[in-house]
N, CA, C and O of each residue as an XYZ file, in Angstrom:
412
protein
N      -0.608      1.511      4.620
C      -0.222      0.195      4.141
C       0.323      0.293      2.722
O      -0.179      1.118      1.958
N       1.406     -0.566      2.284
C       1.752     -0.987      1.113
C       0.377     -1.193     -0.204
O      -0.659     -1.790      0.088
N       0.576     -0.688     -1.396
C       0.185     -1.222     -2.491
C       0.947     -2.570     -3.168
O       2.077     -2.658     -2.687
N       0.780     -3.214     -3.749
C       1.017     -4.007     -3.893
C       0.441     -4.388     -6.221
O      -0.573     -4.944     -6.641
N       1.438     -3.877     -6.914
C       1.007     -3.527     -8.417
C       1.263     -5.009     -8.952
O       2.371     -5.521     -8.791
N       0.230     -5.691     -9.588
C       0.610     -6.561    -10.485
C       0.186     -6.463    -12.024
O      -0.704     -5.809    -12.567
N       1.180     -7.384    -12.552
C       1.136     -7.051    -14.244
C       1.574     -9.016    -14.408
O       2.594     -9.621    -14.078
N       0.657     -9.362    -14.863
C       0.495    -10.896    -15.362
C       0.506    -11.083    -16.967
O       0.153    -10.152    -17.691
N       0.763    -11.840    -17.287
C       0.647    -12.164    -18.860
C       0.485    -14.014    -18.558
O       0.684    -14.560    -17.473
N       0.090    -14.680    -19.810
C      -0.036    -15.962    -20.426
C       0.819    -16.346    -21.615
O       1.211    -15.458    -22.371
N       0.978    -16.990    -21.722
C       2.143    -17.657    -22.838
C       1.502    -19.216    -23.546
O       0.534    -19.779    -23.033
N       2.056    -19.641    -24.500
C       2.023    -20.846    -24.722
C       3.522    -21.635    -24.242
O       4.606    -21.579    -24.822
N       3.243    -22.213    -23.260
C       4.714    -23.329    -22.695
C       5.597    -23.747    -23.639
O       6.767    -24.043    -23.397
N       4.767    -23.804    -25.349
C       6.011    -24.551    -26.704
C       6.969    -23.324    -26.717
O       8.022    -23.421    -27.347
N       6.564    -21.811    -25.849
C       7.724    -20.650    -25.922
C       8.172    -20.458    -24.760
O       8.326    -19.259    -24.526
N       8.494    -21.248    -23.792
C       8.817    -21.101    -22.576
C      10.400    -20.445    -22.601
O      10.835    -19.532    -21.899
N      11.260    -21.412    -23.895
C      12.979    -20.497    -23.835
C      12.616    -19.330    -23.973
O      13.182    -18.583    -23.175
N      11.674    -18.672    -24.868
C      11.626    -17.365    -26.129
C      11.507    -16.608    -24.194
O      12.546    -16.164    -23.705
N      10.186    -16.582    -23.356
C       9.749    -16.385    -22.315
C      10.700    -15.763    -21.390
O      10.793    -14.675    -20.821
N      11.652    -17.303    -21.475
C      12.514    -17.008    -20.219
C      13.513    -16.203    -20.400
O      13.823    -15.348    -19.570
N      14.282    -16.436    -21.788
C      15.469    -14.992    -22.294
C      14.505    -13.799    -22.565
O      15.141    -12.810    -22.929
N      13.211    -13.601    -22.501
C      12.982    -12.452    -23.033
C      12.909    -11.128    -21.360
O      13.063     -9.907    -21.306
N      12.546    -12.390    -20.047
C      12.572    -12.183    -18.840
C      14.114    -11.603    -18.181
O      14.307    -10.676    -17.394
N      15.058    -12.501    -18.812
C      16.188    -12.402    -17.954
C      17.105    -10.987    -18.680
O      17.919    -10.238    -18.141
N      16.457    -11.019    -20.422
C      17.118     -9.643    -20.962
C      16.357     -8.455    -19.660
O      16.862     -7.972    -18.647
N      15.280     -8.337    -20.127
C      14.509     -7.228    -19.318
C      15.297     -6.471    -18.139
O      15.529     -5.276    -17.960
N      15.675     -7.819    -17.281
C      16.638     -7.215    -16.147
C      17.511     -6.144    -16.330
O      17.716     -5.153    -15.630
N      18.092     -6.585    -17.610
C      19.442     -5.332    -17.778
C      18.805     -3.918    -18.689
O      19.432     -2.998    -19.215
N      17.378     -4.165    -18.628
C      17.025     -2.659    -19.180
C      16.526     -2.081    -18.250
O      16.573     -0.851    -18.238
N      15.926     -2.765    -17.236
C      14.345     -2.217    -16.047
C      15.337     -2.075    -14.970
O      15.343     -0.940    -14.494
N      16.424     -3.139    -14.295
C      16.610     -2.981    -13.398
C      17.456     -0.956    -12.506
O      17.456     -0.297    -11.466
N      17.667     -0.951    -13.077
C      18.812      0.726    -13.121
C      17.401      1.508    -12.804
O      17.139      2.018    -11.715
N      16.348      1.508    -14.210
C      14.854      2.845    -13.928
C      14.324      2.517    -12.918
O      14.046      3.428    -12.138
N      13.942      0.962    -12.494
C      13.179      0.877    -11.372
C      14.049      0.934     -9.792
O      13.575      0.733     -8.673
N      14.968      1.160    -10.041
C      15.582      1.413     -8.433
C      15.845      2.656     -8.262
O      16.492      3.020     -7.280
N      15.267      3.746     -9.429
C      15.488      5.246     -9.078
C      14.085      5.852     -8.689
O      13.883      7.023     -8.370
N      13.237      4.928     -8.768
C      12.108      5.240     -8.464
C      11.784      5.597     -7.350
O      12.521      5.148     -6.473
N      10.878      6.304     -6.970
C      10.584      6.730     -5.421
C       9.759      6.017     -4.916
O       8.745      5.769     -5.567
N       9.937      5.432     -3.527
C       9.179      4.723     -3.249
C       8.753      3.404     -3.387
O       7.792      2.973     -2.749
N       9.575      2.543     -4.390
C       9.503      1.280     -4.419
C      10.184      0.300     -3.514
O      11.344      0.567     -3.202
N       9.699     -0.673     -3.096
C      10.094     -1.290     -1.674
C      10.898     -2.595     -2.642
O      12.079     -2.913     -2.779
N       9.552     -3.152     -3.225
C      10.194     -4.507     -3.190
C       9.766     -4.675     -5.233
O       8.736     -4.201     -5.713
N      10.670     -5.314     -5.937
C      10.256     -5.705     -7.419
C      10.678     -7.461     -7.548
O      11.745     -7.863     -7.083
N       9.706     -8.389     -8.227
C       9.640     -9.635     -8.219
C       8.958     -9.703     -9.911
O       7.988     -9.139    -10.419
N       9.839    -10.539    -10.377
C       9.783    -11.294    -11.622
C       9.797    -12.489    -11.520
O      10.815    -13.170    -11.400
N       8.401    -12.986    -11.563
C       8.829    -14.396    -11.836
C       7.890    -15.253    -13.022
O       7.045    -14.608    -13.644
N       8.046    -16.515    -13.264
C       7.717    -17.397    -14.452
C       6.907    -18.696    -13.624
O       7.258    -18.934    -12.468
N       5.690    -19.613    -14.337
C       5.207    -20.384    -14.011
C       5.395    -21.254    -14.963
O       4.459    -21.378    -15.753
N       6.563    -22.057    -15.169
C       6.429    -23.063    -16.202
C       5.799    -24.124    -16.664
O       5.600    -24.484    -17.824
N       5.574    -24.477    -15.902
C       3.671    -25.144    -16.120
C       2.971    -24.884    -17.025
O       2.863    -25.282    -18.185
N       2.234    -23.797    -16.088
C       1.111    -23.373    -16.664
C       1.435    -22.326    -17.828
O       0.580    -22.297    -18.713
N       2.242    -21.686    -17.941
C       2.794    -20.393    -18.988
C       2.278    -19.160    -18.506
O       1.185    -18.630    -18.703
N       2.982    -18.902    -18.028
C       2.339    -17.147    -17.049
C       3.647    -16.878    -16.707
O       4.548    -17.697    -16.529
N       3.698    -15.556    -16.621
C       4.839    -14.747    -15.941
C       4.132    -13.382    -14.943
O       3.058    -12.849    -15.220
N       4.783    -13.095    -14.066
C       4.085    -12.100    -13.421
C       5.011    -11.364    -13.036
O       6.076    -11.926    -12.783
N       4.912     -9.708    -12.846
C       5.778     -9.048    -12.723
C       5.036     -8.092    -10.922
O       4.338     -7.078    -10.943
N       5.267     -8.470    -10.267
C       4.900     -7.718     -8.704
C       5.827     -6.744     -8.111
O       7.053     -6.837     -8.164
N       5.170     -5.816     -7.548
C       5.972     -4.964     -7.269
C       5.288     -4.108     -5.918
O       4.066     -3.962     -5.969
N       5.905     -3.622     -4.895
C       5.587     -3.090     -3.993
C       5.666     -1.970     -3.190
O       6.420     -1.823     -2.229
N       4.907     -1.234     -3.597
C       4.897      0.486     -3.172
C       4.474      0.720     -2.010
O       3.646      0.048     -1.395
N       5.264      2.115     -1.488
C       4.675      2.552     -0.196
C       3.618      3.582     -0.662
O       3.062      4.082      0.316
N       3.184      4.036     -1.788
C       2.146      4.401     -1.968
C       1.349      4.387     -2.811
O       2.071      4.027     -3.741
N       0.063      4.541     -3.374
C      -0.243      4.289     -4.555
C       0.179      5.204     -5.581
O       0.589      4.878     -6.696
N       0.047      6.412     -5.116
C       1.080      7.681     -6.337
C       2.002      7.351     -7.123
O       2.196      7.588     -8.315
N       2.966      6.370     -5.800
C       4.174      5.751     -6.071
C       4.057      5.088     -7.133
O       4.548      5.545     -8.165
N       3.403      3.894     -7.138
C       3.042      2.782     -7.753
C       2.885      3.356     -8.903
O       3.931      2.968     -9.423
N       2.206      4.198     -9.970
C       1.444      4.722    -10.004
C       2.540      5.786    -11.399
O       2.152      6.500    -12.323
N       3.918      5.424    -10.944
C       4.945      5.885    -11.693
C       5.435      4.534    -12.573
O       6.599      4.521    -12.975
N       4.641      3.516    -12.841
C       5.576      2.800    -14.069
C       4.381      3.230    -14.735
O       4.833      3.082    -15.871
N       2.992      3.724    -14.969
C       2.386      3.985    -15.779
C       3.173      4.686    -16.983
O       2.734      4.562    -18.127
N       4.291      5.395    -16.741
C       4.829      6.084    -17.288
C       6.448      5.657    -18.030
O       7.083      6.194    -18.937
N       6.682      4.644    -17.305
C       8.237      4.604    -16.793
C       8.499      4.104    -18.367
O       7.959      3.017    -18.571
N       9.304      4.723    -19.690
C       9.469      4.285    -20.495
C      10.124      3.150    -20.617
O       9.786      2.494    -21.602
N      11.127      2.594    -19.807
C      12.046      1.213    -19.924
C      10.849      0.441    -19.913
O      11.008     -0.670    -20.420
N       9.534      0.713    -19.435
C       8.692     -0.406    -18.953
C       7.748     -0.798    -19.937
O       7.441     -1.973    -20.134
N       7.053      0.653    -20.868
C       6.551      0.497    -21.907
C       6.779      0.136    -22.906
O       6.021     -0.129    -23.839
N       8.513      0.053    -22.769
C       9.006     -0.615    -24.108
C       9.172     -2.157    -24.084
O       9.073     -2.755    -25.156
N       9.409     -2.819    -22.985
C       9.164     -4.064    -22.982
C       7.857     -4.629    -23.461
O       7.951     -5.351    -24.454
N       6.688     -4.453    -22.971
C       5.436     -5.497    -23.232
C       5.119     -5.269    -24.859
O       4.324     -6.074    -25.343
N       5.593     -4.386    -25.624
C       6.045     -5.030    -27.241
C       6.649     -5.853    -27.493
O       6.412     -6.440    -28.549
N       7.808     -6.326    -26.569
C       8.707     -7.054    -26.855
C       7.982     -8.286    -27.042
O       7.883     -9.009    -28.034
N       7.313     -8.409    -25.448
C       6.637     -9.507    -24.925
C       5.713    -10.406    -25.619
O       5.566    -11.623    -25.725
N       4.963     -8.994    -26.191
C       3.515     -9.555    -26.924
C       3.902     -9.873    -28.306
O       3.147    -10.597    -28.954
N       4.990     -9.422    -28.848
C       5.560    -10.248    -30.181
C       6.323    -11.545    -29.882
O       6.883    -12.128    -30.810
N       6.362    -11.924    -28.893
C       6.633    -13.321    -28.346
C       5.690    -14.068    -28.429
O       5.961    -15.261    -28.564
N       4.640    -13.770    -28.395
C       2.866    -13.983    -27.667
C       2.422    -14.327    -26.731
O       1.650    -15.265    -26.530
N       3.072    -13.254    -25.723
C       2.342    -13.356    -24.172
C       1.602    -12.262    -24.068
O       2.143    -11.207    -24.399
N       0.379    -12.234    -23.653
C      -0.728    -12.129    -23.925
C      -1.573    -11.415    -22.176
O      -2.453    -12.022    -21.565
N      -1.086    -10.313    -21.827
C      -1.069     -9.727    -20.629
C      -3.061     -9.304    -20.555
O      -3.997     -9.168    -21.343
N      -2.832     -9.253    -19.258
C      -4.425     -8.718    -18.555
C      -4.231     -7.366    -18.429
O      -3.488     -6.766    -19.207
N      -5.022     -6.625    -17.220
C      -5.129     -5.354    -17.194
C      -4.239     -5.701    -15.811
O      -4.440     -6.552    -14.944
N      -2.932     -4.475    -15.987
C      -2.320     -4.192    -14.741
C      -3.409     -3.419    -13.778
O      -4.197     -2.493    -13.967
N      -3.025     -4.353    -12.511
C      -3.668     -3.901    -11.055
C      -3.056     -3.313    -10.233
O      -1.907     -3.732    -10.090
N      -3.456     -2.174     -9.369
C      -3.063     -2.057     -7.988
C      -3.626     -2.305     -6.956
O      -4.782     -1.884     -6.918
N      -3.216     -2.916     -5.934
C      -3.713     -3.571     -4.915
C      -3.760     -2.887     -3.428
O      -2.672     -3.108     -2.897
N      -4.582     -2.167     -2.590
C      -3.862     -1.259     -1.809
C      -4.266     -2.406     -0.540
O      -5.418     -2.833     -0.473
N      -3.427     -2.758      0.240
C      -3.109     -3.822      0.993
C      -4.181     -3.664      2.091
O      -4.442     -2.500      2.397
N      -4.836     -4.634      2.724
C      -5.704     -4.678      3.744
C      -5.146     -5.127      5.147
O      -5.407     -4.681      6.264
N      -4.359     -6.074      4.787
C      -3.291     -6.930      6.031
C      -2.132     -7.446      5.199
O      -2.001     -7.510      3.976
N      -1.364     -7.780      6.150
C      -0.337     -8.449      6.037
C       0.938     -9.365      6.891
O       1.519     -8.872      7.857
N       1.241    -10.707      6.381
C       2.459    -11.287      7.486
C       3.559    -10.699      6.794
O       3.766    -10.559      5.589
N       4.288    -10.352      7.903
C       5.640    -10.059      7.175
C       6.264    -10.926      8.454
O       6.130    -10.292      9.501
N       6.976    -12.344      8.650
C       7.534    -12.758      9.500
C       8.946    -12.398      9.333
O       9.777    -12.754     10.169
């Protein structure tokens, strides 16, 4: 089965622009490293404007796999970016999947 890696952060909503350009730059640094990666199925960025959270999901066919942004420098250089914004991340998880719908 799929792993399934998440990386969450919190924000204050009065920085939701700072948030959202700091999200949509990212693309043009991460997107190129993370599609040379081995083994990555699926990558999802998204924003909760509401509440102020962003979450970054991502979906490996293995955990090894997964297991390679520990490392992935495009990736480590972002959440400086982030946290001088002041989003304010948890401990990245991996999730090794129990079930799943895929309709």
């Amino acid at each position: 089965m799929a792993v399934v890696r998440i990386s969450k952060g919190k924000f204050n909503t009065e920085h939701l622009v700072a948030a959202e350009r700091l999200l949509a730059e990212s693309e043009r640094v991460l997107r190129e490293p993370l599609t040379r990666l081995v083994g990555l199925l699926h990558y999802y960025v998204g924003i909760d404007r509401a509440k102020g959270y962003l979450a970054n999901v991502s979906v490996w066919d293995s955990l090894e796999h997964a297991h390679q942004m520990d490392t992935l420098v495009a990736m480590l250089a972002q959440r400086p970016i982030l946290e001088a914004a002041g989003v304010e991340f948890e401990v990245i998880t991996n999730h090794e999947t129990m079930w799943a719908i895929t309709p």
